[in-house]
N, CA, C and O atoms as a GROMACS GRO file, in nm:
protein
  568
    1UNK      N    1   0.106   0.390   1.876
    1UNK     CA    2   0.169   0.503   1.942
    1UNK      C    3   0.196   0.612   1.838
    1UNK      O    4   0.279   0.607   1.747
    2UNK      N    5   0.097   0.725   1.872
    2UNK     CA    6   0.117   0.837   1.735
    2UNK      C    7   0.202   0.913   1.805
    2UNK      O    8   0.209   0.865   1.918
    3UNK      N    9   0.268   1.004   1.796
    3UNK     CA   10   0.298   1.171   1.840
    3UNK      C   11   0.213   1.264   1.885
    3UNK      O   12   0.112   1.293   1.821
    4UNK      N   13   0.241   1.315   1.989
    4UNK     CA   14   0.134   1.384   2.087
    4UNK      C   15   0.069   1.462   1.973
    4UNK      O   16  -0.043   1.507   1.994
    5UNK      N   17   0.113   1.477   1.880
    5UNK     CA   18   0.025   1.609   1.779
    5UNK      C   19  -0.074   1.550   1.678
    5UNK      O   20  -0.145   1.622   1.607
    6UNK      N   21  -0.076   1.412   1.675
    6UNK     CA   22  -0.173   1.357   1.627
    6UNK      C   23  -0.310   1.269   1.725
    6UNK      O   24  -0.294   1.172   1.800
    7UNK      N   25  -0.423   1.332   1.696
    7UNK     CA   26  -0.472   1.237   1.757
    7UNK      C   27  -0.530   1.132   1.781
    7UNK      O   28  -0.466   1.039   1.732
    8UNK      N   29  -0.658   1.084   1.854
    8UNK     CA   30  -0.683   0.933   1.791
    8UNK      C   31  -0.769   0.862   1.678
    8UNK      O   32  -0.813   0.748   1.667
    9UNK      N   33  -0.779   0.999   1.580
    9UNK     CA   34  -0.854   1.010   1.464
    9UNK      C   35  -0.732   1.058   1.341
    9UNK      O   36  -0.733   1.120   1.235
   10UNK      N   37  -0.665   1.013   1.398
   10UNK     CA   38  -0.543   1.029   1.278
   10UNK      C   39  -0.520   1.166   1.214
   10UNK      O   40  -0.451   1.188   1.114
   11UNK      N   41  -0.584   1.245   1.281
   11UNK     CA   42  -0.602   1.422   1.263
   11UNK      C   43  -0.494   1.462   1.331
   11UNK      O   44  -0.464   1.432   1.447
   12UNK      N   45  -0.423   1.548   1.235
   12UNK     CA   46  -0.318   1.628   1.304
   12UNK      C   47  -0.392   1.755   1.359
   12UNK      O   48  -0.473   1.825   1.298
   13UNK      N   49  -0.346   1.770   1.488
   13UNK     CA   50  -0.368   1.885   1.574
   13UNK      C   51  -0.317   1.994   1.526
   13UNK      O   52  -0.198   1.983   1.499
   14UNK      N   53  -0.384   2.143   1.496
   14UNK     CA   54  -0.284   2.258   1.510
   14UNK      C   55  -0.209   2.270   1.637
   14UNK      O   56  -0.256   2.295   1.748
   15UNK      N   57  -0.079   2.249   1.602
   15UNK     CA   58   0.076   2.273   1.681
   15UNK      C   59   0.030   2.418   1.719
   15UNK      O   60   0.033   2.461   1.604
   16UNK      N   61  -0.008   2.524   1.792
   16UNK     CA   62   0.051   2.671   1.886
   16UNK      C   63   0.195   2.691   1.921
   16UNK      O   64   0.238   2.606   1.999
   17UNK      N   65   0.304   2.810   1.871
   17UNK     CA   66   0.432   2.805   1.944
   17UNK      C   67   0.363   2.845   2.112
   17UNK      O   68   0.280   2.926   2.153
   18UNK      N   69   0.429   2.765   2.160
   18UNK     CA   70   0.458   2.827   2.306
   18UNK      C   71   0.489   2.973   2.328
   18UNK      O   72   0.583   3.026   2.267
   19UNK      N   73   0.413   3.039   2.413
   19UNK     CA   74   0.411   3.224   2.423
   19UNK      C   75   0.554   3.193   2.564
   19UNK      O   76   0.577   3.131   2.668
   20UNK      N   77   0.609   3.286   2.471
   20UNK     CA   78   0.752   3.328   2.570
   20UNK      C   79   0.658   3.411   2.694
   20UNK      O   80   0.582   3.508   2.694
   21UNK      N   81   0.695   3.341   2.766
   21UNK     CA   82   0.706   3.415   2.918
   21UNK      C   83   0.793   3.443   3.039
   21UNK      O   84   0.814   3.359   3.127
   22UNK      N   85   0.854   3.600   3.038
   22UNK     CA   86   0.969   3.612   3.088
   22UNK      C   87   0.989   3.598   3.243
   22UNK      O   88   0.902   3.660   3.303
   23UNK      N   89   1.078   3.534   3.322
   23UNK     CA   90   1.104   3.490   3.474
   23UNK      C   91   1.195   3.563   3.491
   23UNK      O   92   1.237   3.636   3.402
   24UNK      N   93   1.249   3.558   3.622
   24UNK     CA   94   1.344   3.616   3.682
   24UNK      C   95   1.329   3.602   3.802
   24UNK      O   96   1.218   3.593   3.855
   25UNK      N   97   1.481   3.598   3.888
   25UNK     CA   98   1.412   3.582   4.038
   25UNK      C   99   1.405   3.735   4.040
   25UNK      O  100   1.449   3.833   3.981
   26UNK      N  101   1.281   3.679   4.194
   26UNK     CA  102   1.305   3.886   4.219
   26UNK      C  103   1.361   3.920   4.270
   26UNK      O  104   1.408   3.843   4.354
   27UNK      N  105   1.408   4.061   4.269
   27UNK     CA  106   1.509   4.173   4.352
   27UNK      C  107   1.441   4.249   4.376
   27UNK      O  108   1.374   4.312   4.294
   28UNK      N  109   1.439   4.266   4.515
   28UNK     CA  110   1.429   4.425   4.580
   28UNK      C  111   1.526   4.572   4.461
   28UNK      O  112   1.635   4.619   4.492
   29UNK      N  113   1.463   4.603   4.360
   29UNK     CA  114   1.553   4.752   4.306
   29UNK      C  115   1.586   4.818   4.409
   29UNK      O  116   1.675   4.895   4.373
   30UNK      N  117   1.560   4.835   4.548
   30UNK     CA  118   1.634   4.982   4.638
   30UNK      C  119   1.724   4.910   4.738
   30UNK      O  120   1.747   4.975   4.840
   31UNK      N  121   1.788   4.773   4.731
   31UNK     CA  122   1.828   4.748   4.781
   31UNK      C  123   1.939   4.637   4.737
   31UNK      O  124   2.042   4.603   4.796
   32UNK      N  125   1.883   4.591   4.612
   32UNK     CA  126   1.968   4.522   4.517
   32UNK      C  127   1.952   4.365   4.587
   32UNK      O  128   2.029   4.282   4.538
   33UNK      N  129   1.856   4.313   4.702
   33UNK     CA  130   1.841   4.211   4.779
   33UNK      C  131   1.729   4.114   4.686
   33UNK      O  132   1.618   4.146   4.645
   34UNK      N  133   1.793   4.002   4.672
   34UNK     CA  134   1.713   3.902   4.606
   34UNK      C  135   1.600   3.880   4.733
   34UNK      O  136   1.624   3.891   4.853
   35UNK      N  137   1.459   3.842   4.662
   35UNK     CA  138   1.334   3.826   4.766
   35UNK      C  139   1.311   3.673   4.781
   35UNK      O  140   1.224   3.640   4.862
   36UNK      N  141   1.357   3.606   4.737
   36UNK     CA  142   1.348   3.444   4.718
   36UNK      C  143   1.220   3.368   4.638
   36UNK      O  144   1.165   3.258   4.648
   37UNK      N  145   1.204   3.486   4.555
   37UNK     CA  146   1.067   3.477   4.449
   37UNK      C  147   1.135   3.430   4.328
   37UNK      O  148   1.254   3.438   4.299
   38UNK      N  149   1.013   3.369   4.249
   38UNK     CA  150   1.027   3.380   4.092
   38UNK      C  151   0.888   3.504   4.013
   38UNK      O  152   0.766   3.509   4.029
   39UNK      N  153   0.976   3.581   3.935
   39UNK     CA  154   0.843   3.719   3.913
   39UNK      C  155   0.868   3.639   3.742
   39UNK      O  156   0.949   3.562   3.691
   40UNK      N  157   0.742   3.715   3.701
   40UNK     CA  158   0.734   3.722   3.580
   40UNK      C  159   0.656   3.810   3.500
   40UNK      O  160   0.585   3.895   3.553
   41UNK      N  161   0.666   3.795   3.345
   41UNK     CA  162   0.597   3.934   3.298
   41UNK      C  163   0.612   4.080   3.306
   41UNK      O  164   0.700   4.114   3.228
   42UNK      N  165   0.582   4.138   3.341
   42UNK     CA  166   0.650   4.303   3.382
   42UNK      C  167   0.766   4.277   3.474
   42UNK      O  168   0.888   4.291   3.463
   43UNK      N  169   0.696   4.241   3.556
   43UNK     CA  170   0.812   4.268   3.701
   43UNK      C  171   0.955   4.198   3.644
   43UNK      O  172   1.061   4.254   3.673
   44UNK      N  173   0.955   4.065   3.554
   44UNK     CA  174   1.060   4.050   3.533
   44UNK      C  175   1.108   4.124   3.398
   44UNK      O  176   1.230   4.126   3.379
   45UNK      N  177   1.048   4.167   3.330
   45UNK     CA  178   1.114   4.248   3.217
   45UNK      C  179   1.186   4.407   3.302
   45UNK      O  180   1.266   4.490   3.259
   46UNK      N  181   1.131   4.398   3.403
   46UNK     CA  182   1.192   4.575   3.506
   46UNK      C  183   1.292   4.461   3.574
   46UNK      O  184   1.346   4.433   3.466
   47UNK      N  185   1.328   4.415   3.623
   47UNK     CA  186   1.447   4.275   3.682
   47UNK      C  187   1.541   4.291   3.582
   47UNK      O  188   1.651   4.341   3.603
   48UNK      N  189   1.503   4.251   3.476
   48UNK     CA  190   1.590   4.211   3.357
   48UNK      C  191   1.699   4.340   3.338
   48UNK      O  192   1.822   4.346   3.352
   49UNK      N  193   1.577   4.458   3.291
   49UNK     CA  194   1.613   4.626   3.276
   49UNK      C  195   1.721   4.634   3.376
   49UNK      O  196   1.832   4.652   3.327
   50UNK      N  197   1.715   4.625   3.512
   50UNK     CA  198   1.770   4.704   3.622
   50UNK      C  199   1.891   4.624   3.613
   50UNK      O  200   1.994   4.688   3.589
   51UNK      N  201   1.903   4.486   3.628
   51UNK     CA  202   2.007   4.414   3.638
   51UNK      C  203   2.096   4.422   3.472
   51UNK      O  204   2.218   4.423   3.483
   52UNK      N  205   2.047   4.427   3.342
   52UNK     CA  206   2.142   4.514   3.250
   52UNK      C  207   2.232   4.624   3.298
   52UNK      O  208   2.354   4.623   3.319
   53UNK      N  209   2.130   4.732   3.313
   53UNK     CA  210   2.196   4.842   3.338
   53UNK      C  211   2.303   4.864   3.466
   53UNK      O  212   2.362   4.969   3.490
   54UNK      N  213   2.312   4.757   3.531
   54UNK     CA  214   2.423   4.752   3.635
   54UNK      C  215   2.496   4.663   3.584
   54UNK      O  216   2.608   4.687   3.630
   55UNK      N  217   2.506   4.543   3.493
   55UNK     CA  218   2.605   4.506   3.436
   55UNK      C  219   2.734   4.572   3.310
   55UNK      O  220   2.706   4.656   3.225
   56UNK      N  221   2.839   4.524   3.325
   56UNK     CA  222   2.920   4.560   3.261
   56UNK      C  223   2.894   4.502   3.118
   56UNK      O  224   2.794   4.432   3.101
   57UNK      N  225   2.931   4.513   3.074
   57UNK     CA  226   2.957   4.457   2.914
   57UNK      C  227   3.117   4.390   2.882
   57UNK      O  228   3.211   4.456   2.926
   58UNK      N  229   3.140   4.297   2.827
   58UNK     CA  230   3.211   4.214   2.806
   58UNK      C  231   3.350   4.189   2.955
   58UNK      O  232   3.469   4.158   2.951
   59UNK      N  233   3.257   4.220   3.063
   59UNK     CA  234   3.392   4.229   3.192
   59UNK      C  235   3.339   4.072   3.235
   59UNK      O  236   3.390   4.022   3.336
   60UNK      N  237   3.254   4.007   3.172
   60UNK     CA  238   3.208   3.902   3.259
   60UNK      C  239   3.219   3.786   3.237
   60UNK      O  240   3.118   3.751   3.298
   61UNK      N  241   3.270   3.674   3.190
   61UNK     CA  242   3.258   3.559   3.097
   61UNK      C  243   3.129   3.507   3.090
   61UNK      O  244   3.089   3.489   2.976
   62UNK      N  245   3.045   3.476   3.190
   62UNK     CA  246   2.943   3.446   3.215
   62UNK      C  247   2.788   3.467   3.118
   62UNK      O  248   2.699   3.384   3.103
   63UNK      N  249   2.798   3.627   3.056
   63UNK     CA  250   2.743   3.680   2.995
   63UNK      C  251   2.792   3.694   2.855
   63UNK      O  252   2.909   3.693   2.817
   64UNK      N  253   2.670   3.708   2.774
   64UNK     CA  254   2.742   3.711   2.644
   64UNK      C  255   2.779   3.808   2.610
   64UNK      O  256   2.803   3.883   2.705
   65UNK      N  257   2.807   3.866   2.476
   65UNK     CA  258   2.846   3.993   2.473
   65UNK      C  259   2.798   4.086   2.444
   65UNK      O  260   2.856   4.194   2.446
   66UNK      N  261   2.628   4.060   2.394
   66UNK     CA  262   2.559   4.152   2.377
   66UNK      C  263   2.480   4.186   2.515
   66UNK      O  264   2.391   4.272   2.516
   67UNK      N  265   2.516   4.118   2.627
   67UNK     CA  266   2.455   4.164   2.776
   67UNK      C  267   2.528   4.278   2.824
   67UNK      O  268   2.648   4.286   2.848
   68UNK      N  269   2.403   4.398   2.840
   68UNK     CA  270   2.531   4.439   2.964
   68UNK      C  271   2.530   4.565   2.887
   68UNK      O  272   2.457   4.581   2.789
   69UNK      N  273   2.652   4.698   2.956
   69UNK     CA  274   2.615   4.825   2.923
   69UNK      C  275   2.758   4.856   2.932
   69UNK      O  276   2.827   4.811   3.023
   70UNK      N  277   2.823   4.965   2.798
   70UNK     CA  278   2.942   5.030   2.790
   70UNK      C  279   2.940   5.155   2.896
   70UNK      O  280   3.049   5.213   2.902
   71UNK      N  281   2.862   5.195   2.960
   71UNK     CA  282   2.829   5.373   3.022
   71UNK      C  283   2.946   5.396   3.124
   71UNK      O  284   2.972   5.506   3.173
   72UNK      N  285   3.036   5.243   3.156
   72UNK     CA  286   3.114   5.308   3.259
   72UNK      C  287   3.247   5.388   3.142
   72UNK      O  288   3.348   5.435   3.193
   73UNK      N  289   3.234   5.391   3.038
   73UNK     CA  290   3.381   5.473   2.962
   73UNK      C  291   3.327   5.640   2.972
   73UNK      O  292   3.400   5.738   2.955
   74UNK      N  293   3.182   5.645   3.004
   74UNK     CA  294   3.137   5.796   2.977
   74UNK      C  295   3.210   5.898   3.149
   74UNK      O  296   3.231   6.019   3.154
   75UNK      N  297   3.228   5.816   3.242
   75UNK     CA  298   3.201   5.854   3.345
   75UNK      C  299   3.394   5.906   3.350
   75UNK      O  300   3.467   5.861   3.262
   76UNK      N  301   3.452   6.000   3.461
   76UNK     CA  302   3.542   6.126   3.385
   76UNK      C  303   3.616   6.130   3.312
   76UNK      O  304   3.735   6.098   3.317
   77UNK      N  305   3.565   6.164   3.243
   77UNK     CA  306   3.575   6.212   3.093
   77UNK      C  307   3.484   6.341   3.037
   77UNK      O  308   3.361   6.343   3.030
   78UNK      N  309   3.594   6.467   2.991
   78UNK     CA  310   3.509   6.605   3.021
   78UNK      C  311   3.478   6.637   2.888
   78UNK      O  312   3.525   6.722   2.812
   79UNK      N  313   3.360   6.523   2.870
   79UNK     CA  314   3.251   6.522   2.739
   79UNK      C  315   3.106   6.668   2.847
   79UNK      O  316   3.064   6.691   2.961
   80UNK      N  317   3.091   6.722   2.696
   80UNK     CA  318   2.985   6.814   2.724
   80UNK      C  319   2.896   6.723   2.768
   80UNK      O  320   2.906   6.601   2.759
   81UNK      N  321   2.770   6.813   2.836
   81UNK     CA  322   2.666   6.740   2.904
   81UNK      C  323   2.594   6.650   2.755
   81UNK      O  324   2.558   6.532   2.756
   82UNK      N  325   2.588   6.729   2.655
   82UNK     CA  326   2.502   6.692   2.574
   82UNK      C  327   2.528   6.574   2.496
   82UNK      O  328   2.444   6.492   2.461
   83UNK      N  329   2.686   6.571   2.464
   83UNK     CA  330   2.726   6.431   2.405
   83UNK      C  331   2.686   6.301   2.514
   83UNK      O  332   2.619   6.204   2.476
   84UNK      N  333   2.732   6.315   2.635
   84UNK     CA  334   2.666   6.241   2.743
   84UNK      C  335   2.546   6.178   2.709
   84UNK      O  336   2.536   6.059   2.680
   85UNK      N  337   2.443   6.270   2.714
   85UNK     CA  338   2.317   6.246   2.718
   85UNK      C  339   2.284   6.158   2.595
   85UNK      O  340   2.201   6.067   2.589
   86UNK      N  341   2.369   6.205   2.497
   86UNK     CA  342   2.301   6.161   2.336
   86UNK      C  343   2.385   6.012   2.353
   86UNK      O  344   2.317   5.910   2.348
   87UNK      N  345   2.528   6.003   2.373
   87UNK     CA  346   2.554   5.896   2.394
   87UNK      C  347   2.508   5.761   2.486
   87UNK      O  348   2.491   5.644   2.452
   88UNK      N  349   2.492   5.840   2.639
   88UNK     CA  350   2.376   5.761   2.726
   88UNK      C  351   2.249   5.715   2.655
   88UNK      O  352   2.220   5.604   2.699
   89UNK      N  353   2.167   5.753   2.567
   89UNK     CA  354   2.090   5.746   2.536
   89UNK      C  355   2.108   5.627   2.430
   89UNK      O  356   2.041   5.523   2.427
   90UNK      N  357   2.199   5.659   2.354
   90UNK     CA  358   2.254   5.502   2.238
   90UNK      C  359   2.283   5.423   2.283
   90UNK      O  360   2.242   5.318   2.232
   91UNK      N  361   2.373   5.410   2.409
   91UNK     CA  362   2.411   5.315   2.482
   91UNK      C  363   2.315   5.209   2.577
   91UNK      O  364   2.323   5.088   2.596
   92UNK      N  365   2.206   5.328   2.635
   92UNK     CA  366   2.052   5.231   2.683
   92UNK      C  367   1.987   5.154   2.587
   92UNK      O  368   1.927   5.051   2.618
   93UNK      N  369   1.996   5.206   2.448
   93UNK     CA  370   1.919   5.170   2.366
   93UNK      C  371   1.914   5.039   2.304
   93UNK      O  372   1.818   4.969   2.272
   94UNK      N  373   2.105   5.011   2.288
   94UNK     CA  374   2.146   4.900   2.261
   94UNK      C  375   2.177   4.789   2.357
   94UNK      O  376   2.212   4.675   2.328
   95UNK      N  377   2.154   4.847   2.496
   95UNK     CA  378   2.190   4.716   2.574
   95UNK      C  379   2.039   4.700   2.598
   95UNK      O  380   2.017   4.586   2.640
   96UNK      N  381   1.924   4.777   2.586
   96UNK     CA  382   1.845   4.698   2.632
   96UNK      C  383   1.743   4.618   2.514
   96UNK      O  384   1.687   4.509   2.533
   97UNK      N  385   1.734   4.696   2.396
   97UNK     CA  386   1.672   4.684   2.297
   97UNK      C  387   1.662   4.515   2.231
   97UNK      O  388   1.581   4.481   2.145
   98UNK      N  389   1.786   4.409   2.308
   98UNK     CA  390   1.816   4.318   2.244
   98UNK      C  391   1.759   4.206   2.320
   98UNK      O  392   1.785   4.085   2.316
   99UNK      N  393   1.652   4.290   2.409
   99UNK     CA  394   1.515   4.159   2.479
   99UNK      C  395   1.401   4.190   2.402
   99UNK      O  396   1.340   4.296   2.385
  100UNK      N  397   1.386   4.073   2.358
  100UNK     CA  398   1.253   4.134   2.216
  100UNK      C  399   1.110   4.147   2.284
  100UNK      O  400   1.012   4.147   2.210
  101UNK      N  401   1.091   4.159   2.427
  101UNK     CA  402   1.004   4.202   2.513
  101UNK      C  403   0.974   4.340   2.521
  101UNK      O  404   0.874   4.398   2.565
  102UNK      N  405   1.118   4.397   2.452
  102UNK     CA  406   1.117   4.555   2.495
  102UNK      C  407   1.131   4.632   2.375
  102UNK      O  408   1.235   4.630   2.308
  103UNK      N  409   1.002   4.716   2.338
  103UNK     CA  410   1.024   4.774   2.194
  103UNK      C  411   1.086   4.880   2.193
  103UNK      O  412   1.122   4.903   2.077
  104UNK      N  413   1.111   4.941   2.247
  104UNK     CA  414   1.143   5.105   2.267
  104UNK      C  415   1.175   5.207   2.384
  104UNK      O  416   1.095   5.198   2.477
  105UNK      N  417   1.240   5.268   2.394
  105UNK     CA  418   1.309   5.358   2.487
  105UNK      C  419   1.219   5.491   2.506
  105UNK      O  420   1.236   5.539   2.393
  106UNK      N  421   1.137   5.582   2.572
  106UNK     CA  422   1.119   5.697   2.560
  106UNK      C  423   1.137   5.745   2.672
  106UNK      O  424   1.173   5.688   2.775
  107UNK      N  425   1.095   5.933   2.642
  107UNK     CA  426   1.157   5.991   2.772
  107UNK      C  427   1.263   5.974   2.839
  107UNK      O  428   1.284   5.952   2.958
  108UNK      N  429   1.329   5.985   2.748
  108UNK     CA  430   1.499   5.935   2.840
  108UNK      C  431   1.560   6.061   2.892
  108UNK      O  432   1.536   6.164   2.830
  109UNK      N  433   1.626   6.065   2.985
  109UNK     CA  434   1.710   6.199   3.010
  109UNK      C  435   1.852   6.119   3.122
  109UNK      O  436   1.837   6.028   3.203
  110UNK      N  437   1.953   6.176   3.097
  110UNK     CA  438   2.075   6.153   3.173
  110UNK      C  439   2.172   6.275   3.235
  110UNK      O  440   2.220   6.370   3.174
  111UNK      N  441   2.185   6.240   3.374
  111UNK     CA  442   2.238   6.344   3.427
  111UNK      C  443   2.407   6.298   3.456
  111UNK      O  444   2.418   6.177   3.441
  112UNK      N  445   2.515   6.352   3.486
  112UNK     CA  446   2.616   6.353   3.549
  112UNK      C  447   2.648   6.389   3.674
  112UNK      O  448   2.744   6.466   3.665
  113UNK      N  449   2.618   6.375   3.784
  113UNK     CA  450   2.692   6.382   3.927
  113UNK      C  451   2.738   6.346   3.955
  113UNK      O  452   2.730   6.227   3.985
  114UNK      N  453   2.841   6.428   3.974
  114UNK     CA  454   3.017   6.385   4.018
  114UNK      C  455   3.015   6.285   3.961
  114UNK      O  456   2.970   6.278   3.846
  115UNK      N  457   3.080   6.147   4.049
  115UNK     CA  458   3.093   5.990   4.016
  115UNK      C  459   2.995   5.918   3.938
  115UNK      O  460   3.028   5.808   3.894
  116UNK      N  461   2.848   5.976   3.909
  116UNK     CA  462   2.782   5.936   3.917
  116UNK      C  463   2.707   5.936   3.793
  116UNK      O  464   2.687   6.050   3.752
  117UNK      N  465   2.645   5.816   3.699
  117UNK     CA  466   2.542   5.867   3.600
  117UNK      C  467   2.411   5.820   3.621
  117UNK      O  468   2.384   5.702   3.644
  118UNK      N  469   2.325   5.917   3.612
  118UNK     CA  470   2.192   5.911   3.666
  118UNK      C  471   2.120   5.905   3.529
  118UNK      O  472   2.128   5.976   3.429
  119UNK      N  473   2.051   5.801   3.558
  119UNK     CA  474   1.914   5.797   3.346
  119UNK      C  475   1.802   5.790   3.443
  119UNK      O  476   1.816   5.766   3.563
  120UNK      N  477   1.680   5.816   3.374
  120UNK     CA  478   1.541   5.800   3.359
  120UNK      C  479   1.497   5.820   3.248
  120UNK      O  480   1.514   5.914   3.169
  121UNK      N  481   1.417   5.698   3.239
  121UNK     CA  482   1.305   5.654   3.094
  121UNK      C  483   1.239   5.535   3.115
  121UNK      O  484   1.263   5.429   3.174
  122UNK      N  485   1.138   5.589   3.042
  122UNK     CA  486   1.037   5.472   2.993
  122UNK      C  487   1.080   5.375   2.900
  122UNK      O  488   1.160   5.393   2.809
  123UNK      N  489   1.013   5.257   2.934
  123UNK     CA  490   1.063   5.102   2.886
  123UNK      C  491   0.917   5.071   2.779
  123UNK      O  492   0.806   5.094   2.828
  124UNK      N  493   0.921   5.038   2.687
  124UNK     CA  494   0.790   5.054   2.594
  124UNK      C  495   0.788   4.892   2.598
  124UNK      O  496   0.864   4.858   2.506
  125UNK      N  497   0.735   4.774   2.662
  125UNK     CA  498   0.781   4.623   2.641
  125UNK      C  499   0.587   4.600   2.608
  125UNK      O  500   0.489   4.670   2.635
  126UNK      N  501   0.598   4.508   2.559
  126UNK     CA  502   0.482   4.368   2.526
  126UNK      C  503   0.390   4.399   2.606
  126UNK      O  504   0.284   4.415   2.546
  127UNK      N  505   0.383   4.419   2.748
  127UNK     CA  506   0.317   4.447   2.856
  127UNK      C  507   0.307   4.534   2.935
  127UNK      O  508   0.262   4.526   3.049
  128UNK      N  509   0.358   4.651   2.867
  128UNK     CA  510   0.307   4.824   2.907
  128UNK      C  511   0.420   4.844   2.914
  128UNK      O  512   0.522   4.783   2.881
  129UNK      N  513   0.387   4.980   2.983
  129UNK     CA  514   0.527   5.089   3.022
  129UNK      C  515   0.595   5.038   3.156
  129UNK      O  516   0.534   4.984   3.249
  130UNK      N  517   0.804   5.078   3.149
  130UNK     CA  518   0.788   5.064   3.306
  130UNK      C  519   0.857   5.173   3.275
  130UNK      O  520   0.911   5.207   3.170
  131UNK      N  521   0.847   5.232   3.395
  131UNK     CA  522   0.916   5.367   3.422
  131UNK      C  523   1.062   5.398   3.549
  131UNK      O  524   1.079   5.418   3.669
  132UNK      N  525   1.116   5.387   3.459
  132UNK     CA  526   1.317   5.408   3.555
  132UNK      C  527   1.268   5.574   3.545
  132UNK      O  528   1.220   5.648   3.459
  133UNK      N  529   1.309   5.584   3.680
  133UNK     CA  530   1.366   5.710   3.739
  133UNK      C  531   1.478   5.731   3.863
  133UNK      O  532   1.507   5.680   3.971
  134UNK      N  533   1.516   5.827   3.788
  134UNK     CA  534   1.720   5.917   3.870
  134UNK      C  535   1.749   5.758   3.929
  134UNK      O  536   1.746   5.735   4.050
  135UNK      N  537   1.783   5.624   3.802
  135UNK     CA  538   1.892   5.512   3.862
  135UNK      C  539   2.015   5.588   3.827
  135UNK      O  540   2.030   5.669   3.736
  136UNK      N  541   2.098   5.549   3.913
  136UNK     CA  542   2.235   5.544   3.901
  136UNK      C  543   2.269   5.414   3.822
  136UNK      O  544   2.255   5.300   3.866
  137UNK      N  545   2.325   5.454   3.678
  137UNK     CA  546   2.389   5.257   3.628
  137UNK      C  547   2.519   5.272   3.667
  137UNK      O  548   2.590   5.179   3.706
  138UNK      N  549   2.565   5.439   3.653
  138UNK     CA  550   2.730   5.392   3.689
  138UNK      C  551   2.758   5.494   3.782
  138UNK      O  552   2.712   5.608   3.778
  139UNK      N  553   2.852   5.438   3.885
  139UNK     CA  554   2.901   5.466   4.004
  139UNK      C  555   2.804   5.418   4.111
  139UNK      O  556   2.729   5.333   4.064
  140UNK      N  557   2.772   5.452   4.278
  140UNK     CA  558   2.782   5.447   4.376
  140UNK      C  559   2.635   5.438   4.319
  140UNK      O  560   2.614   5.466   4.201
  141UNK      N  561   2.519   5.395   4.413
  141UNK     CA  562   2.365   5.353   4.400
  141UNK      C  563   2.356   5.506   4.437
  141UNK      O  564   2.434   5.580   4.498
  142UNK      N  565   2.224   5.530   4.375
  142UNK     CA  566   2.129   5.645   4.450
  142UNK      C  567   2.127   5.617   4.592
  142UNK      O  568   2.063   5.690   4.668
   0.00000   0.00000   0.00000
């Protein structure tokens, strides 16, 4: 009885790490309704994205503490549009940046309505672009 990595020539096999492949169940994004799927690959790295950016950051025990997004302290509070934006923009960066699926943030832009903060940007991950546009992460859904 050898170890699966040897075989029956007493030759060790090259070991491969296992390729991370990301799951998630799916959600309907315009409705926030789980579909009773398991997605993977893009669809769950945009799962992953959407459901960050509606989580809180450290309000949850459940989650650790690098899950999750500070953006509800931006919301009234009579910061210029531009600190907003630049801050929205640090704040996407770091809650999402810490799935090593996802290299980079571009095209970002953030708006303020009323209650409401609205981002759009591109998600630069392993397996192309995804593209968020006018989500609401904090306050009331689009």
């Amino acid at each position: 009885m050898f170890p699966a990595y040897i075989n029956d020539e007493g030759i060790l096999d090259e070991l491969e790490p296992e390729k991370h492949r990301p799951r998630e169940y799916g959600i309907d994004l315009k409705t926030g309704q789980l579909t009773g799927e398991i997605v993977e690959g893009e669809e769950a790295i945009e799962i992953w994205i959407w459901l960050a950016l509606k989580t809180a950051r450290y309000r949850y025990y459940i989650y650790t503490w690098d899950y999750g997004n500070e953006l509800d302290g931006l919301i009234g509070q009579s910061y210029t549009e531009e600190y907003v934006e630049a801050e929205t923009k640090r704040m996407v960066e770091e809650c999402l940046l810490i799935n090593e699926d996802i290299q980079s943030i571009s095209d970002f832009s953030a708006k303020v309505r009323s209650d409401r903060l609205i981002v759009s940007f591109t998600a630069n991950t392993i397996y192309g672009e995804i593209e968020f546009q006018n989500q609401a992460v904090v306050g009331r859904t689009a």
